[in-house]
N, C-alpha and C positions, 0 to 999 in steps of 0.2 A: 154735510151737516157739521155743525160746529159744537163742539162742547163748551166753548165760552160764551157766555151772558152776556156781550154787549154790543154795541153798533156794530155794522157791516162798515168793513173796510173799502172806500169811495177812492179813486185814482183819480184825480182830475188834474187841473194846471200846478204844477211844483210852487210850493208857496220855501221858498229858501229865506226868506226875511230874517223867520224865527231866529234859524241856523246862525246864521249872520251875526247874529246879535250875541250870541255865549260863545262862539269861537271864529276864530281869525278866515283870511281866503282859502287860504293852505291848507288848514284844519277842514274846511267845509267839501274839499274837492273828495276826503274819502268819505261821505256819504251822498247816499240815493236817496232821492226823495220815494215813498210809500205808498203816501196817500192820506188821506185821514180818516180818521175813527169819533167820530160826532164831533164832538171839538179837539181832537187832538191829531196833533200832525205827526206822523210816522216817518221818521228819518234811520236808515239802515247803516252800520257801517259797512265800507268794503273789504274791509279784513276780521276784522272782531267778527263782520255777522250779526252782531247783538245792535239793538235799537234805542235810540232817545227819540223818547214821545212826549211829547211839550204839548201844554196846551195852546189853544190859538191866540190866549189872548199874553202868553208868552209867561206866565204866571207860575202856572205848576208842571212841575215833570213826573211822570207816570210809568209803571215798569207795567208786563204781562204775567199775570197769575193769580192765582186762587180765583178763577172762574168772571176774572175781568181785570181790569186796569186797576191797579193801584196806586195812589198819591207817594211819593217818594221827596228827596230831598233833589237840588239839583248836583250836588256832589256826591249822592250815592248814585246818581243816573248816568254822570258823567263816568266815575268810576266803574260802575258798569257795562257800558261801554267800551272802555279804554283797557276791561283786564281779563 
């Protein structure tokens, strides 16, 4: 059972596009692909741990709390991430 409010997390084919597109080869090889959460694609780092969750249509970036996904900037997401 889940205490957050929103879509079930789906694992299907790695959509790396997103990724692609805000950071370099290099940069993309330390994150895992997740899966998505309704439209949002969950990207894990492998050291941080911590996530950037993009929307699919590559638009808004999204952090986890307060009982769902929240709209963030992409430079609090990225910093987020990265600290």
């Amino acid at each position: 059972m889940s205490s957050f409010d929103h879509d079930p997390i789906v694992v299907g084919k790695a959509n790396w596009e997103l990724l692609e597109v805000f950071l370099s080869s290099r940069e993309c090889e330390d994150f895992m692909y997740m899966g998505r959460a309704g439209n949002i694609e969950l990207y894990k780092h492998r050291w941080t741990r911590r996530y950037l969750n993009i929307s699919s249509n590559g638009r808004r970036f999204y952090r986890l709390g307060d009982g769902g996904y929240i709209e963030t900037s992409k430079d609090e997401a990225m910093e987020h991430v990265y600290s």
